[in-house]
VMD Tcl script that builds the backbone (N, CA, C; Angstrom):
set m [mol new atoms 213]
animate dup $m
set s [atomselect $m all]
$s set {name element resname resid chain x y z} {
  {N N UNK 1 A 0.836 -1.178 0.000}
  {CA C UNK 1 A 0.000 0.000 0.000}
  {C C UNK 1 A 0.882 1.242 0.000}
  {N N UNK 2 A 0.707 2.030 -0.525}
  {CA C UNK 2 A 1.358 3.257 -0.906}
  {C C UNK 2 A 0.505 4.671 -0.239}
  {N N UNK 3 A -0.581 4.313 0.459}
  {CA C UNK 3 A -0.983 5.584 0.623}
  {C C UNK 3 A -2.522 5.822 0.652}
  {N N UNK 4 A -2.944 7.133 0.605}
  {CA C UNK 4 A -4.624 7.279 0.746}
  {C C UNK 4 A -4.417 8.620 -0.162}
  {N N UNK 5 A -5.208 8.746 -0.838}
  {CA C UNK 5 A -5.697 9.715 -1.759}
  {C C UNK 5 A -7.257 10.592 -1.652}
  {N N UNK 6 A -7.628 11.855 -1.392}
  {CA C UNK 6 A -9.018 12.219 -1.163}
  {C C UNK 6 A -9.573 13.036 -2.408}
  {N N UNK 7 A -10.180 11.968 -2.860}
  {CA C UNK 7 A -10.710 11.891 -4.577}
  {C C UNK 7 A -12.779 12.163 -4.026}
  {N N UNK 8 A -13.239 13.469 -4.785}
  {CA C UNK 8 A -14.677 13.275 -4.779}
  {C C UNK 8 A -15.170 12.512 -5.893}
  {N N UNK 9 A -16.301 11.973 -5.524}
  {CA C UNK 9 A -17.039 10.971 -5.916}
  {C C UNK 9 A -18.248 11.683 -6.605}
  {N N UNK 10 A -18.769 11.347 -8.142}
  {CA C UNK 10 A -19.459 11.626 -8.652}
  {C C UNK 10 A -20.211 11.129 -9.755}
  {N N UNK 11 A -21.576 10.085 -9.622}
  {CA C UNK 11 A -22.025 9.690 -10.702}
  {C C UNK 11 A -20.910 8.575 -11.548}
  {N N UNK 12 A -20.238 8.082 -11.081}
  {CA C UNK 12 A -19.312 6.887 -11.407}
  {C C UNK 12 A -17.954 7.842 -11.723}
  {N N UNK 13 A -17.373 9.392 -11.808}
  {CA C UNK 13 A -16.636 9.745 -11.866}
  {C C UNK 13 A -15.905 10.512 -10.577}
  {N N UNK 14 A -14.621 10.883 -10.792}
  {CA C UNK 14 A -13.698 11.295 -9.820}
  {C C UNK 14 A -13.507 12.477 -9.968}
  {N N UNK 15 A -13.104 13.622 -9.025}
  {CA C UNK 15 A -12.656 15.298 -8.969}
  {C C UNK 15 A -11.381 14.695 -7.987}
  {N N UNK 16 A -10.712 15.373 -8.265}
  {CA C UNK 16 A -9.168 15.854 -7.557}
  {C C UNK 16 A -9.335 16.958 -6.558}
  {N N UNK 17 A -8.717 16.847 -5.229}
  {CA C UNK 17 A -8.515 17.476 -4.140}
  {C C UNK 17 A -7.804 18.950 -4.631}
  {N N UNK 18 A -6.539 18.511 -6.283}
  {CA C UNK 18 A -5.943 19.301 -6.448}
  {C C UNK 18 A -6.916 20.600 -7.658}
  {N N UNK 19 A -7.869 19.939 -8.131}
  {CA C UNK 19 A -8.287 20.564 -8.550}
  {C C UNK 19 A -9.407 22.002 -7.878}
  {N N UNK 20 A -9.475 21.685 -6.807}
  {CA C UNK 20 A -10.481 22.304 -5.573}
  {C C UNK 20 A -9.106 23.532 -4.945}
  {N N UNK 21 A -8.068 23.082 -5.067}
  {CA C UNK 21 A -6.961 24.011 -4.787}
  {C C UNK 21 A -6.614 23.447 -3.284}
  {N N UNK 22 A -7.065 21.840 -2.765}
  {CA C UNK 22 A -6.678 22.329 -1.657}
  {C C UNK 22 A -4.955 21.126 -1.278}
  {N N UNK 23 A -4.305 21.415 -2.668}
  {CA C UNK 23 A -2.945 20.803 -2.267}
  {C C UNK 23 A -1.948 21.881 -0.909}
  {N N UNK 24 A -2.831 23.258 -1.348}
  {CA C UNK 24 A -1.721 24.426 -0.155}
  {C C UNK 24 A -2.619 23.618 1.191}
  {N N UNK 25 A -3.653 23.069 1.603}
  {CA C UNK 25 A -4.073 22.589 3.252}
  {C C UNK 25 A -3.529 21.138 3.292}
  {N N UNK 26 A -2.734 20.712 2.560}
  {CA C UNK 26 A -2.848 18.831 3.090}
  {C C UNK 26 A -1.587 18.444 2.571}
  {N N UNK 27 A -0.485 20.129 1.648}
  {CA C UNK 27 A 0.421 19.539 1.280}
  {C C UNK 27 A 1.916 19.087 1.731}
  {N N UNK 28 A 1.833 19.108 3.659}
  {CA C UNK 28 A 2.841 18.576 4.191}
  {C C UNK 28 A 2.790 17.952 4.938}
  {N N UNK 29 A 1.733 16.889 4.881}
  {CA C UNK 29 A 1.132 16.061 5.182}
  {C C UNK 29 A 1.160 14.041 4.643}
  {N N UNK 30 A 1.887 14.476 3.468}
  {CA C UNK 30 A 2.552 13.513 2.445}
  {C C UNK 30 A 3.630 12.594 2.863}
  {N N UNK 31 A 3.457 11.272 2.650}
  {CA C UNK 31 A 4.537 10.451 2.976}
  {C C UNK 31 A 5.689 10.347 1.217}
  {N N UNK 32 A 6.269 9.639 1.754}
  {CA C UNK 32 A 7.667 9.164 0.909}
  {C C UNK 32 A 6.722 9.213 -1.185}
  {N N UNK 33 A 5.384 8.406 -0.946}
  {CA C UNK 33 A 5.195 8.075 -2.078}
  {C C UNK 33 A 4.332 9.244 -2.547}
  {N N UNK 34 A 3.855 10.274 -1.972}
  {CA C UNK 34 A 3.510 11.639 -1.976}
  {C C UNK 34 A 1.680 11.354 -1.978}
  {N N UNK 35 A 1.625 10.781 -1.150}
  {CA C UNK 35 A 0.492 10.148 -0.859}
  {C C UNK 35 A -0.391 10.511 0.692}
  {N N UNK 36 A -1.243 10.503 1.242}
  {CA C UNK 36 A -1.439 10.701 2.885}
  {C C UNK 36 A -1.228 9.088 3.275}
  {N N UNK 37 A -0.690 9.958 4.788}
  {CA C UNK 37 A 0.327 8.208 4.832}
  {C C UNK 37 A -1.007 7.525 6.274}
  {N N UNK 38 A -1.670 7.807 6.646}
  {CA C UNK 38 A -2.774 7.288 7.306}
  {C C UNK 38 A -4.337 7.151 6.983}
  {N N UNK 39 A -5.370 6.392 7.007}
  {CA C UNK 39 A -6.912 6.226 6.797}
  {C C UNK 39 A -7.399 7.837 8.038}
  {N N UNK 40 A -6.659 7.324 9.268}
  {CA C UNK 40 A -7.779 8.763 10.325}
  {C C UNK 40 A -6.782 10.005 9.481}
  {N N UNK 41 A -5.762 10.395 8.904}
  {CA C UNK 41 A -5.761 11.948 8.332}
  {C C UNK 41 A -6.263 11.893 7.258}
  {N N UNK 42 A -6.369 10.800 6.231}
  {CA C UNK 42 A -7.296 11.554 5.267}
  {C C UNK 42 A -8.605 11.305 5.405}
  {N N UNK 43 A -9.103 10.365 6.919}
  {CA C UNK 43 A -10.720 10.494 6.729}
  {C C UNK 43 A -10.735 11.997 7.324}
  {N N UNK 44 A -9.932 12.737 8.068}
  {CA C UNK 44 A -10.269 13.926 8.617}
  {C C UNK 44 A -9.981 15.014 7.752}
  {N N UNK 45 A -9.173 14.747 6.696}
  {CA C UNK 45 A -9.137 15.653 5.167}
  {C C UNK 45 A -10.192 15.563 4.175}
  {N N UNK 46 A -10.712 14.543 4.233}
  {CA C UNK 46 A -12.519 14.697 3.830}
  {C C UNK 46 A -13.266 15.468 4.167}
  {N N UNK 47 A -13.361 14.766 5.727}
  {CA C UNK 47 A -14.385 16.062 6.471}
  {C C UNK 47 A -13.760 17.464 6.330}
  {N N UNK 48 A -12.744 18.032 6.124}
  {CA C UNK 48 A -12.981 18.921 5.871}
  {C C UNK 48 A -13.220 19.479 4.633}
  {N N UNK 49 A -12.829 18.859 3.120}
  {CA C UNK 49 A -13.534 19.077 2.114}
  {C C UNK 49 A -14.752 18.393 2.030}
  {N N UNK 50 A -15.384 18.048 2.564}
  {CA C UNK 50 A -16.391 17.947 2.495}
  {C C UNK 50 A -17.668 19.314 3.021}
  {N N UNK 51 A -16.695 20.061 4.197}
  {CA C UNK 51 A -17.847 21.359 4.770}
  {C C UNK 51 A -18.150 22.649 3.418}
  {N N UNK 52 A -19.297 22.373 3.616}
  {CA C UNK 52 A -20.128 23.251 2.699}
  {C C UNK 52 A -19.458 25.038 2.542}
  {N N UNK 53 A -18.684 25.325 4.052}
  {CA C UNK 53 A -18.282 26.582 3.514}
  {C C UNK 53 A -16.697 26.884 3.233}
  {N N UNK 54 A -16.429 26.047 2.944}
  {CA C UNK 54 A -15.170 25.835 1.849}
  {C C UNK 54 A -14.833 25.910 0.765}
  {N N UNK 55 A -15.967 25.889 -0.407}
  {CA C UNK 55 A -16.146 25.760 -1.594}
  {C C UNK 55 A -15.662 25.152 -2.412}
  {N N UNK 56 A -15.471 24.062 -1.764}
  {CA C UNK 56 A -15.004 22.768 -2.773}
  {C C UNK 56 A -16.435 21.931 -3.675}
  {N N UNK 57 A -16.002 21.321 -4.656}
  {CA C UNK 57 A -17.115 20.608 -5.232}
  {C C UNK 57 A -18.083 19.945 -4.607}
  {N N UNK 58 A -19.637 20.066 -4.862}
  {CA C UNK 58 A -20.627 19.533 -4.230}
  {C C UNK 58 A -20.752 18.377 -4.094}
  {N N UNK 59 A -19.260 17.243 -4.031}
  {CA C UNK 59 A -19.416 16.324 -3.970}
  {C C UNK 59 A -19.224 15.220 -3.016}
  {N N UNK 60 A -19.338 13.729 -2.396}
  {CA C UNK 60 A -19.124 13.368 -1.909}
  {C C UNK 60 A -17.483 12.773 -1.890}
  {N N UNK 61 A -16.563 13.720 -0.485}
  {CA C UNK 61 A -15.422 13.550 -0.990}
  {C C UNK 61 A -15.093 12.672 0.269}
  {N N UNK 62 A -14.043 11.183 0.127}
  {CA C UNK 62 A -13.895 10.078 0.307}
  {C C UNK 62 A -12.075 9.619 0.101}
  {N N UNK 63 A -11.935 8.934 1.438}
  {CA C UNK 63 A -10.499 8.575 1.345}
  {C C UNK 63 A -10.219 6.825 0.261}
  {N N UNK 64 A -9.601 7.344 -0.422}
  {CA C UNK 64 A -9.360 5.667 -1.419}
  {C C UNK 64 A -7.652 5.122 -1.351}
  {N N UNK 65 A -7.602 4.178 -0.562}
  {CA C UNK 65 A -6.205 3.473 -0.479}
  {C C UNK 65 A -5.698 3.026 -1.818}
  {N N UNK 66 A -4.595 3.498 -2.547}
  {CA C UNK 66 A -3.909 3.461 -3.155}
  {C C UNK 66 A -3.298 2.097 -3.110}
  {N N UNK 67 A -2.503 1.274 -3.978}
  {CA C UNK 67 A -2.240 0.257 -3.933}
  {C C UNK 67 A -1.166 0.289 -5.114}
  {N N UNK 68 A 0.092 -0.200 -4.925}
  {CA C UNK 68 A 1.298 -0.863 -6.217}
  {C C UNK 68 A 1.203 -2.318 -6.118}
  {N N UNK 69 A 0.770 -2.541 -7.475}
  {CA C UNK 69 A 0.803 -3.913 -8.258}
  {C C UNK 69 A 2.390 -4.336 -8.627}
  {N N UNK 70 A 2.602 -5.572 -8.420}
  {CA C UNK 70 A 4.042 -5.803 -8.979}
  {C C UNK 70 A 3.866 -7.319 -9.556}
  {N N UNK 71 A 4.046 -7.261 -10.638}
  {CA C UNK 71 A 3.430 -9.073 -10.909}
  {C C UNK 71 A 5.001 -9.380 -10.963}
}
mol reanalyze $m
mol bondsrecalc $m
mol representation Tube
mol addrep $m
């Protein structure tokens, strides 16, 4: 596992945290693989893109564990 990523959720598609602008709140926060290196900081980097007066996308935003395949 490489990490947690906080990707909103939409109608079977994805928005970027970076696209919302909020790489300046979560960006030293990053482990080795430039990833959030725990499930409780990026479930608590949700909740906060998730509060309505933030103005991030109206969407449901959600921590997704990252994973490297190596066959």
């Amino acid at each position: 596992m490489m990490g947690y990523e906080v990707l909103g959720f939409e109608y079977g598609t994805f928005h970027s945290y970076l696209c919302n602008g909020l790489e300046k709140d979560f960006n030293e926060h990053f482990n080795q693989n430039g990833f959030i290196p725990s499930l409780e900081d990026a479930s608590r980097y949700c909740d906060y893109s998730n509060d309505d007066n933030l103005g991030t996308e109206p969407v449901l935003w959600l921590p997704w564990a990252i994973f490297e395949y190596i066959k």
